[in-house]
C-alpha positions in Angstrom: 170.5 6.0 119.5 167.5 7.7 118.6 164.4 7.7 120.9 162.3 5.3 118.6 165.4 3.0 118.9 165.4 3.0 122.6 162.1 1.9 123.0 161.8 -0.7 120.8 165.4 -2.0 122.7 163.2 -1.4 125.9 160.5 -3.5 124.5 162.8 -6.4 123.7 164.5 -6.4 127.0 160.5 -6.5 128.8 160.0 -9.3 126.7 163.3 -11.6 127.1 163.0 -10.7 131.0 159.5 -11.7 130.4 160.5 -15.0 129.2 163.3 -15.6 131.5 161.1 -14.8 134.6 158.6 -17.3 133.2 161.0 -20.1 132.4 162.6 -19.7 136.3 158.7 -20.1 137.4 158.0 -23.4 135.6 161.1 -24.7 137.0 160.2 -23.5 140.7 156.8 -25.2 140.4 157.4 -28.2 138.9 160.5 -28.5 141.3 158.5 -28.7 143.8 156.2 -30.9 142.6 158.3 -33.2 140.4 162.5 -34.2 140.5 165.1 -32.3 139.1 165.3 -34.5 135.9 161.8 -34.3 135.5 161.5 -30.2 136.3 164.5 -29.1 134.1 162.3 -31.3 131.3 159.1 -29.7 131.8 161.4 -26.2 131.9 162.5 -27.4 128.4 159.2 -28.1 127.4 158.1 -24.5 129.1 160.9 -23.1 126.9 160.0 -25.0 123.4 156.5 -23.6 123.7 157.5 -19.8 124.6 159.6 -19.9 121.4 156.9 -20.3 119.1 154.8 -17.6 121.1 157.3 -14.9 121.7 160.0 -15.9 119.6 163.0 -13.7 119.5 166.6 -14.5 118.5 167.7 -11.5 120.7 166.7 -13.1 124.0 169.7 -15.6 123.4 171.8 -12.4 124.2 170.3 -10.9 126.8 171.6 -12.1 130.6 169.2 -13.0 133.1 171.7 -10.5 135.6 170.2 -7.7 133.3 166.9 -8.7 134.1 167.3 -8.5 137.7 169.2 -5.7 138.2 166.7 -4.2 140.9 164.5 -1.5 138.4 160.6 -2.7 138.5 160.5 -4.2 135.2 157.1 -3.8 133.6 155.8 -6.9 131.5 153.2 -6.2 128.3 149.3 -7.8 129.6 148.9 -9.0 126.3 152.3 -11.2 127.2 151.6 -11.9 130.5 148.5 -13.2 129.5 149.8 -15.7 126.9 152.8 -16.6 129.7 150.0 -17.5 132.3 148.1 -19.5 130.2 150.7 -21.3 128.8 151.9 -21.9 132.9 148.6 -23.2 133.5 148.6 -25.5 130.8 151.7 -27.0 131.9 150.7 -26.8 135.4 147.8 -28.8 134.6 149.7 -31.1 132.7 152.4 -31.9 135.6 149.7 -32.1 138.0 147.6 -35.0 135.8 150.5 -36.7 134.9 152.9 -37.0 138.0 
């Protein structure tokens, strides 16, 4: 694997860790503010709308155990931006509705 290879593969694992950290964050929140049935659908909701931001088939693949394996995993601003927006909109959302 060349070096230009590696970083893109890099860049994709940022990203699906990204999404998987943000998915286990709407679920923790609205957990706590909502039931189960009601969190795991607000996670689904969470998930539906990451797709069509940072869509990539190659998260699908990647194992949440990879994304935790202890290294400080660095997460792109422009990304984190559009994940904490996105929370807040759905934070805002729980918190008007339940």
């Amino acid at each position: 694997m060349n070096r230009r290879n590696a970083t893109e593969t890099s860049r994709l694992m940022e990203l699906c860790c990204a999404k998987h950290g943000f998915l286990r964050c709407v679920y923790a929140a609205s957990r706590y503010k909502c039931r189960k049935e009601e969190a795991l659908f607000l996670k689904k909701i969470a998930e539906t709308l990451s797709d069509t931001r940072v869509y990539s088939p190659h998260c699908n693949n990647v194992d949440t155990k990879l994304c935790s394996h202890g290294t400080i995993q660095r997460t792109p601003p422009v990304l984190m931006m559009l994940l904490t927006g996105t929370f807040f909109s759905l934070f805002t959302y729980i918190l008007s509705c339940c």
